[in-house]
C-alpha positions as CSV (number, residue, x, y, z in Angstrom):
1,X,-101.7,0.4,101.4
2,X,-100.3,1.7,98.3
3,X,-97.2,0.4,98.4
4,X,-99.0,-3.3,99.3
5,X,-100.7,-2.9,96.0
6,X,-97.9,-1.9,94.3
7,X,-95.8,-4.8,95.3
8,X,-98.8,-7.1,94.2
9,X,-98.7,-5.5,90.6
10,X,-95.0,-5.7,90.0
11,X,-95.6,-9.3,90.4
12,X,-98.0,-9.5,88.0
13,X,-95.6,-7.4,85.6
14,X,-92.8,-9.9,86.2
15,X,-95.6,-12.6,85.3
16,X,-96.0,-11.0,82.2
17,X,-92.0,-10.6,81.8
18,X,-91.5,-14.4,82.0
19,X,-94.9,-15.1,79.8
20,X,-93.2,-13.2,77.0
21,X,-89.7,-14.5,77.3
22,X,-91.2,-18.4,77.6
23,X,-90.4,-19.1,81.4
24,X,-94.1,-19.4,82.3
25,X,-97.1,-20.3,79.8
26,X,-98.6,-22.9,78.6
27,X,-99.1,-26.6,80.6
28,X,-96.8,-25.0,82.9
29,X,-99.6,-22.6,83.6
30,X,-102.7,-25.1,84.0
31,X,-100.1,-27.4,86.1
32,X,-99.2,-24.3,88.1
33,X,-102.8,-23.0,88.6
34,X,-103.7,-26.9,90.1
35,X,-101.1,-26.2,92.5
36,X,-102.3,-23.1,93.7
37,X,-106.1,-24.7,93.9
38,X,-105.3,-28.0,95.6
39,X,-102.6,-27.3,97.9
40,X,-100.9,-23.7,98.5
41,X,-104.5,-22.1,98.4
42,X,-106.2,-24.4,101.2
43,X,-103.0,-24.0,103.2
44,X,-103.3,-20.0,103.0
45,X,-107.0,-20.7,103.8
46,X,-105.7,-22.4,106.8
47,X,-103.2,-21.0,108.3
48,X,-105.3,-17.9,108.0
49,X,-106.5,-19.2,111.5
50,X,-103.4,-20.1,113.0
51,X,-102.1,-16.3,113.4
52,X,-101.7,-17.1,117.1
53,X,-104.4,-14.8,118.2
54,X,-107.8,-15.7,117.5
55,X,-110.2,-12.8,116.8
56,X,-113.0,-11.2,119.3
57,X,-116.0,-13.7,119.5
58,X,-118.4,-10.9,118.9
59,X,-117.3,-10.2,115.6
60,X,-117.5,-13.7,114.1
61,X,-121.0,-14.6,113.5
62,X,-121.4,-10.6,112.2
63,X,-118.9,-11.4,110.0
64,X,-120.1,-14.5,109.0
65,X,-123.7,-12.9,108.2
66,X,-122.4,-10.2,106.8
67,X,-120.7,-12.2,103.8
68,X,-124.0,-14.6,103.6
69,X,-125.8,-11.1,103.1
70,X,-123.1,-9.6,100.5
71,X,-122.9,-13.1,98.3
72,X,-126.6,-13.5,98.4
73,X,-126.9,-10.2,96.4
74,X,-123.5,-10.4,94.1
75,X,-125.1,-13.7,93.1
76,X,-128.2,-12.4,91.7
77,X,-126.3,-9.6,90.1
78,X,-123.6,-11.8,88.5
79,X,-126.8,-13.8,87.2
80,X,-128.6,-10.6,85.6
81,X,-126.5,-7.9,85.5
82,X,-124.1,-9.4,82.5
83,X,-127.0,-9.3,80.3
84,X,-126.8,-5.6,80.1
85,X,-123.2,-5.3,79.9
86,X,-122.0,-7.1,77.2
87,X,-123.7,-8.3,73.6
88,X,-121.7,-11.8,73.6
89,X,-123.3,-14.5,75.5
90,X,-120.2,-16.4,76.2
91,X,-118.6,-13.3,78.1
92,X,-121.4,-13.7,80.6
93,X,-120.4,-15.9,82.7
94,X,-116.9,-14.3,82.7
95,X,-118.4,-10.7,83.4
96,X,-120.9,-12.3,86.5
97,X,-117.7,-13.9,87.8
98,X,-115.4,-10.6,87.4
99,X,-118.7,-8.7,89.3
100,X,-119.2,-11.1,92.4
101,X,-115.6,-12.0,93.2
102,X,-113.0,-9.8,94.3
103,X,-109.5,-10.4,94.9
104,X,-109.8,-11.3,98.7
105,X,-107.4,-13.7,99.9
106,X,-104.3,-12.4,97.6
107,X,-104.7,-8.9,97.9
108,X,-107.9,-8.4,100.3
109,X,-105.4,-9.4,103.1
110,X,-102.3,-6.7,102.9
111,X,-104.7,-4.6,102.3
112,X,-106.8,-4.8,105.2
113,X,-103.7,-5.1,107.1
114,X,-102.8,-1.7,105.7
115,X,-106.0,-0.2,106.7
116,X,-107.4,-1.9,109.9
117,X,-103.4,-3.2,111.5
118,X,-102.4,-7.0,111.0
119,X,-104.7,-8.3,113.8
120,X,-107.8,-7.0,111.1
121,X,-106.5,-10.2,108.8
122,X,-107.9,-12.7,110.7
123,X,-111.8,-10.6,110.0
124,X,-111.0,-10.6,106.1
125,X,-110.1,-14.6,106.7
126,X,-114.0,-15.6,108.3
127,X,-115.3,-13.3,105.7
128,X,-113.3,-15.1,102.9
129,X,-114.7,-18.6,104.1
130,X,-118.3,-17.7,102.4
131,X,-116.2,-15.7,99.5
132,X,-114.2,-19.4,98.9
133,X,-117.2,-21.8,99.6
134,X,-119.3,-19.4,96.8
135,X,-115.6,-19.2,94.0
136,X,-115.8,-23.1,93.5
137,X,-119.5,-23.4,93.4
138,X,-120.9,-20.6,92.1
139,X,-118.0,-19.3,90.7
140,X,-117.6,-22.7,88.8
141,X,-121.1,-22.4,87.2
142,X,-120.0,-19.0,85.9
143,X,-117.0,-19.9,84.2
144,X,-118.5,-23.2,83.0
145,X,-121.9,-22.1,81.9
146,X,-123.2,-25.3,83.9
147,X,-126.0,-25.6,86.2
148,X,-125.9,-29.0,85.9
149,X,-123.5,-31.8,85.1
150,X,-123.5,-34.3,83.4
151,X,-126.7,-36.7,83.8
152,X,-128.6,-33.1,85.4
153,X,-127.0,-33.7,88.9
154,X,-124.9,-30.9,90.6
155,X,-121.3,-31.2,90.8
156,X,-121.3,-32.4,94.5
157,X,-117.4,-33.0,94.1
158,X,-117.6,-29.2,94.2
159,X,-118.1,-29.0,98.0
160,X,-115.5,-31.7,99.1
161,X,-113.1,-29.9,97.1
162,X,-109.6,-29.2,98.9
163,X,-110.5,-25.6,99.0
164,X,-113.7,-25.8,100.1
165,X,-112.4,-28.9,103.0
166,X,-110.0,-25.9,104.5
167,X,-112.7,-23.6,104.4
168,X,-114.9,-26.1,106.7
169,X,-112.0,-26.8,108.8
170,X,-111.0,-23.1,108.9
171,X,-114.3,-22.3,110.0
172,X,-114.5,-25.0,112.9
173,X,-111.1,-23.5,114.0
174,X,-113.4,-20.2,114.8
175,X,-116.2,-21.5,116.0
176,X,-114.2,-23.8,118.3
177,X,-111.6,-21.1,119.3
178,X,-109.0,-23.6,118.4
179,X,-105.8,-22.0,119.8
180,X,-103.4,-24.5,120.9
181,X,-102.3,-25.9,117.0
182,X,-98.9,-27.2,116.8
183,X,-96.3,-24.8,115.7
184,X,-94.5,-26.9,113.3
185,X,-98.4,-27.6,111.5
186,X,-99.2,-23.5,111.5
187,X,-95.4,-23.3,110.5
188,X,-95.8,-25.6,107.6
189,X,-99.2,-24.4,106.4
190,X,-97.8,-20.8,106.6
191,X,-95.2,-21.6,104.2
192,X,-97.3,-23.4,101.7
193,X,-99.9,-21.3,101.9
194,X,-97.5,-18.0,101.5
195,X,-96.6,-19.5,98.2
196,X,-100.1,-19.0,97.1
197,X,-99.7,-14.8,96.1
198,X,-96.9,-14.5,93.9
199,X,-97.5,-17.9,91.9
200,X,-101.7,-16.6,91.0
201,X,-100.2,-13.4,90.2
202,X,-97.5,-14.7,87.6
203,X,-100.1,-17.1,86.3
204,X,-102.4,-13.3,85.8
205,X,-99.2,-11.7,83.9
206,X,-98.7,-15.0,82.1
207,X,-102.2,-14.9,80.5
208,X,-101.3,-11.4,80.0
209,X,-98.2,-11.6,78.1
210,X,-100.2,-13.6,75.5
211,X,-102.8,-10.8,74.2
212,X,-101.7,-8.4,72.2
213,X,-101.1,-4.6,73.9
214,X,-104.3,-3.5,72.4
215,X,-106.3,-5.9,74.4
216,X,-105.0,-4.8,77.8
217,X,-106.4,-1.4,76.9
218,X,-109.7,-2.8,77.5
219,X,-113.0,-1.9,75.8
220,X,-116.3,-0.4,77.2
221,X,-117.4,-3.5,78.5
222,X,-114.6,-4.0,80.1
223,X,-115.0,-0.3,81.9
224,X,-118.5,-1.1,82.7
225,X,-117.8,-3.8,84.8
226,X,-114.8,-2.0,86.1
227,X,-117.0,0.5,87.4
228,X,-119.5,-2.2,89.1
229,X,-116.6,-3.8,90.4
230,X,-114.3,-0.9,92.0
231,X,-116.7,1.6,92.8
232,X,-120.7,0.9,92.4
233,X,-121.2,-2.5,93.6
234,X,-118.9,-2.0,97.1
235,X,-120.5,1.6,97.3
236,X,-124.1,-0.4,97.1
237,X,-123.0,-3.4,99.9
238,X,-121.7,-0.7,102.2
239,X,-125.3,1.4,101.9
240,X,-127.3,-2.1,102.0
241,X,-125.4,-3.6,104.9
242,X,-125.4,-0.1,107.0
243,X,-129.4,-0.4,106.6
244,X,-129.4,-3.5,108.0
245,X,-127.6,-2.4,111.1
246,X,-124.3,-3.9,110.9
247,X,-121.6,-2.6,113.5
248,X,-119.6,-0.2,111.6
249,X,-116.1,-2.0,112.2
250,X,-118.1,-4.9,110.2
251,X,-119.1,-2.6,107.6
252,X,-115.8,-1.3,107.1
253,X,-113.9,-4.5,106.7
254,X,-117.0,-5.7,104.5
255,X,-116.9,-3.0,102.0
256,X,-113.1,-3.4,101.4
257,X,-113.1,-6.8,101.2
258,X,-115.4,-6.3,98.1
259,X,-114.0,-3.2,96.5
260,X,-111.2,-5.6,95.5
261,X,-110.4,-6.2,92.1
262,X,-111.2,-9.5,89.9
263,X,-110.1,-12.2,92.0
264,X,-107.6,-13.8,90.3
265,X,-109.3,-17.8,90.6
266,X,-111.1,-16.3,87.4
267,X,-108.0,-16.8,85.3
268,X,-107.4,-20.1,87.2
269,X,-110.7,-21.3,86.6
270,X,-110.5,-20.5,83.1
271,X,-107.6,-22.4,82.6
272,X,-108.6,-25.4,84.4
273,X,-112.3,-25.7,82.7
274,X,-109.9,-24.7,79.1
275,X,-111.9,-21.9,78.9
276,X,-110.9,-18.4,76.3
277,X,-109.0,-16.2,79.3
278,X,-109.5,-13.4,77.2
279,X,-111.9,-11.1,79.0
280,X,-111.5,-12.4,82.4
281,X,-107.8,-11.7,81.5
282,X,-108.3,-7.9,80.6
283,X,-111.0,-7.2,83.4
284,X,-108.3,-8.6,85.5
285,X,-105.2,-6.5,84.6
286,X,-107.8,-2.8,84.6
287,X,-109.5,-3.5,87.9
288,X,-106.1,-4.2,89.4
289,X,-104.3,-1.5,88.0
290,X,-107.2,1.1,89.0
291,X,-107.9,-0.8,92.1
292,X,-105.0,1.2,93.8
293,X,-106.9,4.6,92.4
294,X,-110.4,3.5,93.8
295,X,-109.4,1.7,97.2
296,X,-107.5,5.0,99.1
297,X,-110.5,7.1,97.5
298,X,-113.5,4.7,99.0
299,X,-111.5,4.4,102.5
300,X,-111.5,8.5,102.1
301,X,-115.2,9.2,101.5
302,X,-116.8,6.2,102.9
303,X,-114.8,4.6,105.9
């Protein structure tokens, strides 16, 4: 597990190595970060159910409830909590964003692996299907500061989105025990998709590599929601869920899954709404780096 998470950080180093010496930055970037969300992203989200082994039936619609459960209450915390946290109102949205999503499908994923054995990735992929339907709806609002668009109607464009069409798909595949998929599609998708991880990460050390060393130090609102992020908030689903009589393998899946650190669509979604990176590029960088602190010490005391 360490040494998952320490691959995924040296990636974000080199990011940061090529920000500063011009190879990445920019339009390069925002055309980069399009990429990942309309193609390599929906194929990782795809091929996520195309392992060749399809999970136990019992544990998909726990799973599935599970997450409904989890999002239900990140989304009222990303939509108080901020308040409290910070004294800028434009950082809200970027601190209920950095609160509710964790970095599930590019690091959630080894690191499950690590934990639970490979076959456990499929779980962390039907619990990411919720996790990617709420990024580009909710997780839109966040980062715009837009309920509404345009004319006061929702952005129903949202939810035929490419990521959002694999996740329905993705989700059909379960449901429907979809087995028999064509190598040379999984094959394809696998590819694409795997192309997904190191290109988010080097768009994270990009943004990096244009704040100055100060900034990546972090402030106390930056800590704060560190600490909701790594430690409380996971801490609070695992309790919650446990109440509510969720099998234990569940649980344990569940509560990884969100002790992740700032997902890195956050930086993405910046970019592609030309939104200031700034704190959602510093939240990003500290939860990551203490992420590999907080993960072995919540699977010690709590799994």
């Amino acid at each position: 597990m360490f040494t998952a998470m320490m691959t995924l950080f040296a990636i974000v180093i080199v990011g940061y190595t090529a920000g500063k010496r011009g190879y990445l930055g920019g339009d390069f970037d925002r055309q980069l970060s399009r990429l990942v969300i309309n193609l390599t992203c929906p194929a990782l989200i795809l091929s996520s159910a195309m392992t060749g082994k399809l999970p136990d039936r019992q544990f998909i619609i726990p799973l599935l409830l599970i997450s409904v459960v989890t999002y239900v209450v990140l989304t009222g915390v990303a939509f108080l909590l901020p308040r409290y946290l910070t004294s800028s109102k434009a950082d809200e949205g970027t601190i209920g964003f950095a609160l509710m999503f964790g970095n599930v499908g590019f690091m959630g994923y080894p690191v499950v692996a690590s934990i639970f054995g490979h076959e456990a990735v499929f779980y962390a992929a039907v619990l990411n299907v919720v996790n990617t339907f709420a990024v580009f709806t909710i997780g839109t609002i966040l980062i715009t500061g837009k309920n509404e668009v345009e004319g006061g109607r929702f952005q129903k464009k949202v939810l035929y989105s490419t990521p959002m069409l694999a996740a329905y798909l993705t989700m059909l595949i379960v449901i429907l025990r979809i087995d028999n998929i064509w190598p040379w599609v999984s094959q394809t998708l696998t590819m694409i998709g795997n192309i997904t991880v190191p290109a988010a990460l080097l768009i994270i050390g990009s943004s990096m590599s244009n704040l100055p060393i100060r900034s990546l130090l972090g402030n106390p609102t930056v800590y704060a929601t560190t600490l909701f992020r790594l430690a409380l908030l996971p801490i609070g689903i695992y309790y919650l869920t446990t109440l509510l009589h969720f099998s234990d393998f569940v649980v344990n899946i569940n509560t990884v899954v969100i002790a992740m650190p700032v997902a890195t669509y956050g930086t993405i979604l910046c970019l592609k709404y030309n939104k200031d990176t700034t704190m959602m590029t510093e939240v990003t960088f500290i939860t990551t780096l203490l992420s590999m602190l907080t993960i072995p010490l919540l699977v010690l005391f709590f799994l």
